[in-house]
C-alpha positions as CSV (number, residue, x, y, z in Angstrom):
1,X,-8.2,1.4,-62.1
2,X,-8.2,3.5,-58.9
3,X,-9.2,6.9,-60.0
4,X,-6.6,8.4,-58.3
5,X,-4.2,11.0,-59.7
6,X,-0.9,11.3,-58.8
7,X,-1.3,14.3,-56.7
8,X,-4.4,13.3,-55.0
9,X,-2.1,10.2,-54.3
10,X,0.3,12.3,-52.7
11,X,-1.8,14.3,-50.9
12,X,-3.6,11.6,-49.2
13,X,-0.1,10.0,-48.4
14,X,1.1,13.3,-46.8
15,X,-2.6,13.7,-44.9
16,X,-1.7,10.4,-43.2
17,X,2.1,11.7,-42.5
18,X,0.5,15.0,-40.6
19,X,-2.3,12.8,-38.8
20,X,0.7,11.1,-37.0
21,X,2.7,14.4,-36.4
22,X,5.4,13.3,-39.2
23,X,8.0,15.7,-39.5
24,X,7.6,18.8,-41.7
25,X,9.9,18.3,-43.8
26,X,8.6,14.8,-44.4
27,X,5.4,16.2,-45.1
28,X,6.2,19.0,-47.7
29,X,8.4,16.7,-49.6
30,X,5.1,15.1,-50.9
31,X,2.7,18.1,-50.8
32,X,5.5,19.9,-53.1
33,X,5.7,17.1,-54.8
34,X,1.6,17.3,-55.8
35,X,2.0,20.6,-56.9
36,X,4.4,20.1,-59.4
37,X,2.4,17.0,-60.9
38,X,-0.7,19.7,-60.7
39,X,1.4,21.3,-63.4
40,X,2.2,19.2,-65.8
41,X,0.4,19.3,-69.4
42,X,1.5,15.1,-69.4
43,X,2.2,12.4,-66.8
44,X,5.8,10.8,-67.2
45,X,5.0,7.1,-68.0
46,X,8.1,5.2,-66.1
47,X,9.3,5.4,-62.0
48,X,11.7,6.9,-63.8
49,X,10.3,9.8,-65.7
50,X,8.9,10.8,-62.2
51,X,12.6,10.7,-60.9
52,X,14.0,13.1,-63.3
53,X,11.1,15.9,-62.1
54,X,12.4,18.4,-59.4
55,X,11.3,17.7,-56.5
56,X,10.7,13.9,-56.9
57,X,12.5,11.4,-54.6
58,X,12.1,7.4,-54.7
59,X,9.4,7.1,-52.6
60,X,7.3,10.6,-54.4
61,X,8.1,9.3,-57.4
62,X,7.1,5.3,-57.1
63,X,3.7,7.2,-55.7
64,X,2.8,9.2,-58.8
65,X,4.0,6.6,-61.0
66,X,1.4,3.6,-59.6
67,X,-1.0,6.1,-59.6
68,X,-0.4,7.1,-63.3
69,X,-0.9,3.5,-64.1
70,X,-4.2,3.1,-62.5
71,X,-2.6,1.0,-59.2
72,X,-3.2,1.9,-55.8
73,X,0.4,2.7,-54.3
74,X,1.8,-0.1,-52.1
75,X,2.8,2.2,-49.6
76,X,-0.7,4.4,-49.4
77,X,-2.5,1.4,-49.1
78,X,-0.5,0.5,-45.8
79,X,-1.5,4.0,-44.5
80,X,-5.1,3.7,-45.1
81,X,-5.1,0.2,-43.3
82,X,-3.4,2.1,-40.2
83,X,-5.6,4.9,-40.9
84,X,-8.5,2.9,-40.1
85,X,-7.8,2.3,-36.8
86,X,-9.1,5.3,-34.7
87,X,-6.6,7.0,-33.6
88,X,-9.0,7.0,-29.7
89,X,-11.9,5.1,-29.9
90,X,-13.3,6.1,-26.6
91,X,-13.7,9.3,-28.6
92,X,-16.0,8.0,-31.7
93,X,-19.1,8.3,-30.2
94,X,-19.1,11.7,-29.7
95,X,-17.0,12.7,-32.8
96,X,-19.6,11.3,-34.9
97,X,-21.6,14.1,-33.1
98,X,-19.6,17.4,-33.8
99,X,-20.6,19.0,-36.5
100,X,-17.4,21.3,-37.2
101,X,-14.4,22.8,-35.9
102,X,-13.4,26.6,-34.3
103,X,-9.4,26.2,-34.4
104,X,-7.7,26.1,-38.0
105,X,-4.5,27.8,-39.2
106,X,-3.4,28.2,-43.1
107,X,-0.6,29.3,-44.5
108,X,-1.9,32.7,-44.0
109,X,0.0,32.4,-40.6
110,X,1.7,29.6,-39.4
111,X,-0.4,26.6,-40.8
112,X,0.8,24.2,-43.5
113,X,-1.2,24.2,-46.0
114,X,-3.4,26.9,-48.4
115,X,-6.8,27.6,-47.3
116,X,-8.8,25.8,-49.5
117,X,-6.6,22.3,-49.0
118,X,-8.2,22.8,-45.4
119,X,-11.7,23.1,-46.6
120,X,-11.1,20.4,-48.9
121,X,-10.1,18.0,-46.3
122,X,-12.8,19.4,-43.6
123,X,-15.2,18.4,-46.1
124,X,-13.8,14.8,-46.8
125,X,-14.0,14.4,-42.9
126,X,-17.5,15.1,-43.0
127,X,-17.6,19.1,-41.3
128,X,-20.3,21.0,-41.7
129,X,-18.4,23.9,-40.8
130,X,-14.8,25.2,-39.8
131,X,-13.7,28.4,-38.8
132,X,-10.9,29.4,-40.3
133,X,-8.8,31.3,-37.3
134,X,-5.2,32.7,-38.5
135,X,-2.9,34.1,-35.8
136,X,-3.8,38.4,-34.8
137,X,-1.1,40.7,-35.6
138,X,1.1,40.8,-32.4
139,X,2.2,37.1,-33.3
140,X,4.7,37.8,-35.6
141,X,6.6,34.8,-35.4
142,X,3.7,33.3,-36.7
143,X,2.8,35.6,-39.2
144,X,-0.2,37.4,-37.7
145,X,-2.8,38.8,-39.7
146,X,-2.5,42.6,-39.7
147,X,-5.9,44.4,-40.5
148,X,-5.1,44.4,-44.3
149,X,-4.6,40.7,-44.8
150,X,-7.1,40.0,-42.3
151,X,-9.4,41.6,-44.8
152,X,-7.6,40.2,-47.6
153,X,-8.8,36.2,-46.3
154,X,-12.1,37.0,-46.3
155,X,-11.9,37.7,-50.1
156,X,-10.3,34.4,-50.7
157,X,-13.2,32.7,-48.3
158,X,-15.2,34.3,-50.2
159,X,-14.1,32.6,-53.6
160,X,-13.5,29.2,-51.9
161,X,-17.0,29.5,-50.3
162,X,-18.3,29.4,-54.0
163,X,-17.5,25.9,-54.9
164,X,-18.1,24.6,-50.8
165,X,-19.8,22.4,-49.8
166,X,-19.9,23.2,-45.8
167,X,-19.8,26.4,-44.5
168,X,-16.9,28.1,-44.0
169,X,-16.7,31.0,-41.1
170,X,-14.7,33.7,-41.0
171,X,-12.6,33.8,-37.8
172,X,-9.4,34.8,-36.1
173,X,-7.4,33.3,-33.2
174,X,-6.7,36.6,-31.3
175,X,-3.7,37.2,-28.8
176,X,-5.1,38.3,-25.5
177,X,-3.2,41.2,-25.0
178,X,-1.3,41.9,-21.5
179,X,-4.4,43.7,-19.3
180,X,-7.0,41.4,-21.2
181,X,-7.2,43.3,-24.4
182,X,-7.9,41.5,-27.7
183,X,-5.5,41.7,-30.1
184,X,-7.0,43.2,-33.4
185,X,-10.0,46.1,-34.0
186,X,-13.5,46.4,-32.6
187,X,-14.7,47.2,-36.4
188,X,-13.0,44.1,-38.0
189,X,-13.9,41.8,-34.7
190,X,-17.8,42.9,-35.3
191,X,-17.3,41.2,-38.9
192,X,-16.3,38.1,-37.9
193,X,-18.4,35.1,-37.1
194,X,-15.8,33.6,-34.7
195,X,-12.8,34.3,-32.2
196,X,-11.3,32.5,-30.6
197,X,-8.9,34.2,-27.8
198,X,-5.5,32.6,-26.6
199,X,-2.6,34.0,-24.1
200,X,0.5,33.6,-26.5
201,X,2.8,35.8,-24.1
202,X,4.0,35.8,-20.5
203,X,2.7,32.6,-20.0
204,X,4.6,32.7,-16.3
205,X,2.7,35.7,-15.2
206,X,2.0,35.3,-11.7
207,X,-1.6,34.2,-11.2
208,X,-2.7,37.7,-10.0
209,X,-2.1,39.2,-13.8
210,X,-2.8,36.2,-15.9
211,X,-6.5,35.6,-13.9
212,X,-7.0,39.5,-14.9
213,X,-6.1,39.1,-18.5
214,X,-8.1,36.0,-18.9
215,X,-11.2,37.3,-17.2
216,X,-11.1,40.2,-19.2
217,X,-10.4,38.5,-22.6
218,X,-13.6,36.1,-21.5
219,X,-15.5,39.1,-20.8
220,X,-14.8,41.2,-24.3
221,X,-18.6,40.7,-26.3
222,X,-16.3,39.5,-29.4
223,X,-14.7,36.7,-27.9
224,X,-16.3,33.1,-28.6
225,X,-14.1,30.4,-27.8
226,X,-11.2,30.3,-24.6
227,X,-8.2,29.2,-26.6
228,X,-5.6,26.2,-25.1
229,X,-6.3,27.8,-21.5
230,X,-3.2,27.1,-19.8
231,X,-1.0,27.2,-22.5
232,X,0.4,23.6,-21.9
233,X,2.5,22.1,-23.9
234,X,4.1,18.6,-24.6
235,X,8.2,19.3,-25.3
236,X,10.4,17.3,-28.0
237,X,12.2,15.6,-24.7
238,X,8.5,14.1,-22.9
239,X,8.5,16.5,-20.5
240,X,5.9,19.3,-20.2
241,X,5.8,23.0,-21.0
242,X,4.4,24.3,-17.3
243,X,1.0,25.3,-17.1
244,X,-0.3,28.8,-16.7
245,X,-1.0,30.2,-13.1
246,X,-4.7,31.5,-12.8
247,X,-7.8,31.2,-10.9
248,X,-9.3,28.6,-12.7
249,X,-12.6,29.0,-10.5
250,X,-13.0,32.6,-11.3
251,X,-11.9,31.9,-14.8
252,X,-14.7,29.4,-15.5
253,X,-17.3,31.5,-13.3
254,X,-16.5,34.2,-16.0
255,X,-17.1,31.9,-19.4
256,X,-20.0,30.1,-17.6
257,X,-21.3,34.2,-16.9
258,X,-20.6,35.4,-20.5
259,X,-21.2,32.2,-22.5
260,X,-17.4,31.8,-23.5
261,X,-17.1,28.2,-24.6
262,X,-13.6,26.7,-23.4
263,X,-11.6,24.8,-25.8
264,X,-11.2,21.0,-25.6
265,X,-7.7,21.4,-27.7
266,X,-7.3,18.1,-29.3
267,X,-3.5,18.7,-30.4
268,X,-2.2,15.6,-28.4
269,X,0.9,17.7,-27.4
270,X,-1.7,19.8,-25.7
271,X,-4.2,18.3,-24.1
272,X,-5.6,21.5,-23.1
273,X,-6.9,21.8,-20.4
274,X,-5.7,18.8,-18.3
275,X,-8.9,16.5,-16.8
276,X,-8.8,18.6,-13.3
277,X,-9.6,22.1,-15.0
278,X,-12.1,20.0,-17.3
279,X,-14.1,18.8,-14.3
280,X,-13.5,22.3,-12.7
281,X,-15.3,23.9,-15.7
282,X,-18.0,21.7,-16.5
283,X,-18.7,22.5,-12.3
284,X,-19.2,25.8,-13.2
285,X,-21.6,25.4,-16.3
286,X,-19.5,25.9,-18.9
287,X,-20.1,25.4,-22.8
288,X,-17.5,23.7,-24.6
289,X,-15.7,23.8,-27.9
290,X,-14.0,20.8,-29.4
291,X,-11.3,22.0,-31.1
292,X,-8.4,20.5,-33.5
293,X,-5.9,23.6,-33.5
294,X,-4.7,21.6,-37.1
295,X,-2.0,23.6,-38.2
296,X,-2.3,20.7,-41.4
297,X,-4.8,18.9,-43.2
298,X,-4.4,15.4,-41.1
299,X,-4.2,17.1,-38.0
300,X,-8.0,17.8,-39.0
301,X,-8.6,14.2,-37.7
302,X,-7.1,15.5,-34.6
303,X,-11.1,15.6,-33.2
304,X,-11.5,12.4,-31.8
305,X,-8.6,13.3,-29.1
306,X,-10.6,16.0,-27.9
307,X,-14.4,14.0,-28.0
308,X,-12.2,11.5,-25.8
309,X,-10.9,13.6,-23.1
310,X,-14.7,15.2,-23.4
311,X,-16.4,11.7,-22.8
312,X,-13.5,11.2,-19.9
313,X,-15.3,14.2,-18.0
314,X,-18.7,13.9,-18.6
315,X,-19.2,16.7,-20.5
316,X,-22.7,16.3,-22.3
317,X,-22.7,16.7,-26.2
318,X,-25.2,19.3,-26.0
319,X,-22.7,21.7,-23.7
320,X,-20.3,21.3,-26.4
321,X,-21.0,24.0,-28.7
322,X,-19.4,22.3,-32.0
323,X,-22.3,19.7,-31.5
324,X,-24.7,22.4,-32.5
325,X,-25.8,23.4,-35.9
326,X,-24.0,26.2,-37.9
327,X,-27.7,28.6,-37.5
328,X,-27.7,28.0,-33.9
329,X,-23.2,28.6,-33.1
330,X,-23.8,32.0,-35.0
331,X,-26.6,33.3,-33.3
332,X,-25.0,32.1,-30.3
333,X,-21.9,33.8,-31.4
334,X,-23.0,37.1,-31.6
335,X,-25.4,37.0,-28.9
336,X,-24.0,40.2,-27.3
337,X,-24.3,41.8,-30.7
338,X,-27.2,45.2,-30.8
């Protein structure tokens, strides 16, 4: 006997679809296909039985039924034997090192997945902590948080705090706005233990006006983490999204100055930012922040991308400020704070 319900059996299976980048509508065949088994008063007994359940295919249902009779599903088995593989081990080293994560999304924007799946999962992976860091309100096309839902999270961190293990932060990736604003209130900002500020816009300003809006999201008190800094971005054809225009030197001089981490985004369609800028910043002092940007729960494993590209630079664990413990990130955090 395995232990293993049918959902948690098709949960795993679709964590193993998302560490891969499946498709979503792979993926949410088989995470709506775990809700509905969370439902039912009785498990169907027979393939079958699971077959005749809305939204239950052959592969959902042959799944839930194994795991109904106590069998580990052919099929998840074969995942966890890939699975097992790293998926960079020139990265373990240092992802046995980081402690947590800065860059999360739920389905309180554009991520796939509720909020306490991600905790869940963070805290199967081993996190000690994870900021949880929802698009700001000018996003809309990915649902940004206005100030009242913003608010409303925190409630629902609040309730899935209570049965945590790890420590779950209340955060926000903000939109740096077009002269280097941040995209959301002073009063809420002061309330959070995390931001995390990205350029979503305009990404072909000329170098002039994206330098300036960088430089003056880096220097806000508020802002934490440098989000995906030039905004690169693998396409569905191979080729690459271009890279913002700034002065990187400047840039850097000014998160070095303020103590603005700069993300190591692990998203393998990112790559963010590419080895040159990495050197470039660890040249001028810079902190780090290893970061998966999961917009799913197996995308959570996405970390070990990032420790590899850090390792490929250099970058000492201690300069990478997920490496730290959770007392010492929050007092570094709000170290502009009266």
């Amino acid at each position: 006997m395995t232990g293993l319900t049918p959902s948690a059996a098709l949960r795993e299976y679709a964590f193993w679809l998302e560490r891969e980048l499946a498709d979503t509508y792979r993926v949410r065949a088989f995470r709506e296909a775990a809700e509905v088994a969370d439902g039912l008063a009785a498990y169907p007994e027979t393939e079958a039985g699971w077959r005749a359940l809305r939204g239950f295919g052959p592969k959902t249902a042959a799944i839930a039924a194994a795991a109904t009779a106590g069998r580990l599903p052919e099929a998840l088995q074969k995942r966890r034997e890939a699975g097992a593989i790293s998926l960079d081990p020139a990265g373990d080293d240092l992802r046995s090192q980081l402690r947590g994560d800065l860059h999360i999304h739920t389905t309180w924007s554009d991520g796939g997945s509720p909020l306490a799946e991600m905790v869940a999962v963070g805290q199967a992976l081993g996190h000690e902590y994870m900021a949880i860091t929802d698009h700001s309100p000018r996003l809309k096309v990915a649902r940004g948080l206005t100030r009242e839902r913003l608010v409303a999270q925190w409630d629902e961190i609040a309730e899935v705090q209570a049965d945590a293990t790890m420590r779950i932060l209340r955060g926000i990736e903000v939109d740096i706005l077009a002269e280097g604003a941040l995209d959301q209130a002073d009063d809420l900002l002061d309330q959070l233990d995390i931001v995390t500020a990205s350029v979503h816009s305009d990404l072909n300003a000329d170098s002039a006006t994206m330098t300036r809006r960088m430089v003056g999201a880096v220097s806000n008190p508020h802002t934490t983490v440098l989000g995906h800094p030039t905004g690169r971005k693998l396409r569905a054809d191979a080729t690459w999204r271009g890279q913002s225009s700034f002065d990187a030197e400047l840039v850097f001089a000014a998160c070095a100055m303020f103590g603005v981490a700069v993300e190591i985004n692990s998203r393998p369609e990112r790559k963010d930012p590419p080895l040159d800028l990495l050197l470039l910043a660890k040249e001028a002092g810079c902190l780090f922040s290893i970061d998966s940007d999961a917009h799913a729960p197996g995308q959570l494993d996405f970390l070990v991308y990032g420790a590899a590209r850090a390792v490929e630079a250099g970058i000492e664990p201690e300069r990478i400020i997920t490496t730290w413990p959770v007392d010492r990130l929050l007092e570094h955090a709000k170290r502009h704070a009266s």
